[in-house]
DOVO-401430 format. One line per 8 residues: for each residue x, y, z of C-alpha. Coordinates in steps of 0.2 Angstrom, whole numbers, plus 5000, padded with zeros to 4 digits. Layout:
REM residues N
X,Y,Z; ...
This chain:
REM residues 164
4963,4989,4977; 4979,4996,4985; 4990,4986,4996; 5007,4992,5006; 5021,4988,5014; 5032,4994,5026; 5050,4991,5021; 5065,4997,5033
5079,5002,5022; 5096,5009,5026; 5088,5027,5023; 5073,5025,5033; 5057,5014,5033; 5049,5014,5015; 5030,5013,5012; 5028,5003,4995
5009,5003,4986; 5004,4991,4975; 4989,4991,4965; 4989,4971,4959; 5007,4969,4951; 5011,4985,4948; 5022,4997,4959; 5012,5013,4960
5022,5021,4976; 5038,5021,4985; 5040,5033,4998; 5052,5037,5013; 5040,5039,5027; 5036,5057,5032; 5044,5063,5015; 5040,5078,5007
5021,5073,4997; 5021,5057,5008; 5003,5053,5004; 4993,5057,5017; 4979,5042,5012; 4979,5028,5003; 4965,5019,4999; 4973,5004,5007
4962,4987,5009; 4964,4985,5027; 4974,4969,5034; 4976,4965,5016; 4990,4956,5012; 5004,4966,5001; 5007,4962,4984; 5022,4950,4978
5028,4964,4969; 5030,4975,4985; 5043,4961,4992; 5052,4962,4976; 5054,4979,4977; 5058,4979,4996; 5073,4964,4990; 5078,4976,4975
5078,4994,4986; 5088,4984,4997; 5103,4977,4982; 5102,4994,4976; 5107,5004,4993; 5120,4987,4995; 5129,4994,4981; 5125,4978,4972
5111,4981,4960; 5112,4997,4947; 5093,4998,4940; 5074,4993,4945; 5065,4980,4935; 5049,4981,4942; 5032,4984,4934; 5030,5003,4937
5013,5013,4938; 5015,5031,4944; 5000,5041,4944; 5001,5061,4939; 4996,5070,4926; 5002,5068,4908; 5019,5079,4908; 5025,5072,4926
5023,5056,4917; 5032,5062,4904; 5048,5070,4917; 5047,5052,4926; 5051,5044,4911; 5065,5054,4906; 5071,5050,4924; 5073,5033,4918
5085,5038,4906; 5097,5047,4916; 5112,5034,4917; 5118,5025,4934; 5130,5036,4941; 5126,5052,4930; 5117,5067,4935; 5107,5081,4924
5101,5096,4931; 5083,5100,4929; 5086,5113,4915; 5096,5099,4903; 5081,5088,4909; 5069,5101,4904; 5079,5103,4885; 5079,5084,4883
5059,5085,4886; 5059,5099,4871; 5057,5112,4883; 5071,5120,4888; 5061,5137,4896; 5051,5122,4907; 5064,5119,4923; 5055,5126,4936
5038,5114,4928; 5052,5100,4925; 5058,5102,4944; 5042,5102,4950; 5039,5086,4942; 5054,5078,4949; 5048,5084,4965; 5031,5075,4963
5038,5057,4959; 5029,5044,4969; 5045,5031,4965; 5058,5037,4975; 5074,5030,4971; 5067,5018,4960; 5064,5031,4949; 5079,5040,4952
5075,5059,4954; 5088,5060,4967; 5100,5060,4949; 5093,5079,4946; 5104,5092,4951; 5105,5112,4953; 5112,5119,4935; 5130,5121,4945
5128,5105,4950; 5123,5110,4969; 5109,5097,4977; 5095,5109,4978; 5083,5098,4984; 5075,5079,4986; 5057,5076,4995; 5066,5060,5004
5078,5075,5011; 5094,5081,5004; 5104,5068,5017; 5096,5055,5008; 5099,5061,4992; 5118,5063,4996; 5119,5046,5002; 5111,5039,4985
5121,5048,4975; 5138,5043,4985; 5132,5025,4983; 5132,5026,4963; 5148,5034,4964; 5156,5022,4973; 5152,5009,4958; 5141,4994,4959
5148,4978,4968; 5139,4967,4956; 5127,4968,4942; 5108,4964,4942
């Protein structure tokens, strides 16, 4: 069973799925691959850990909270799995572009797959996709839209105000 929430954020209302305890999507509404369904249980109460990660988005784009603990879930196939988890890695604050993401996968010749990947993450910001950039460093692109990822990343340069 999957239940939602809408969350306004200081970026735009959120949609946040659950499936029990587990986070399996956070999307800006309307973005690029915004699911079209959800098999959502209707007038079914969201699950806690929606709230907690409405409360954590909200830290984050504060500037008081620099990572996600959340019990994550995203569904895809095995190598966007794979491209979500070294998203994980990328520090606060720091940005790769998709080809050093794609080398520190073992395959370097894979950034067009590696981007596509990014592309496809159902955990915006919470997995931080918006920290992949264009091999010059250019922001080629963000499904939440590339104001959004300007603003993310102008939030993590400004340095947290507190920790989590």
């Amino acid at each position: 069973m999957i239940t939602a929430l809408h969350h306004r954020t200081a970026l735009g209302e959120m949609l946040l799925a659950a499936t029990g305890e587990t986070l399996i999507g956070a999307w800006f509404t309307g973005q690029k691959h915004f699911p079209d369904t959800l098999a959502l249980v209707a007038g079914a109460p969201p699950a806690a850990v929606c709230a907690e990660a409405a409360r954590q988005l909200d830290a984050y784009l504060a500037g008081r909270r620099t990572a996600f603990d959340l019990p994550l879930a995203p569904r895809g196939t095995p190598w966007q799995r794979a491209v979500w988890e070294a998203l994980l890695a990328i520090p606060y604050g720091e940005t790769l572009s998709y080809g050093q993401l794609a080398a520190h996968l073992g395959r370097p010749a894979a950034a067009r797959a590696t981007g596509a990947a990014v592309g496809r993450n159902p955990l915006s910001v919470i997995i931080p996709c918006h920290r992949v950039v264009g091999a010059t460093g250019s922001l080629t692109g963000y499904a939440g839209g590339l104001d959004r990822k300007r603003a993310l990343l102008a939030i993590e340069q400004a340095g947290p105000a507190g920790r989590p």
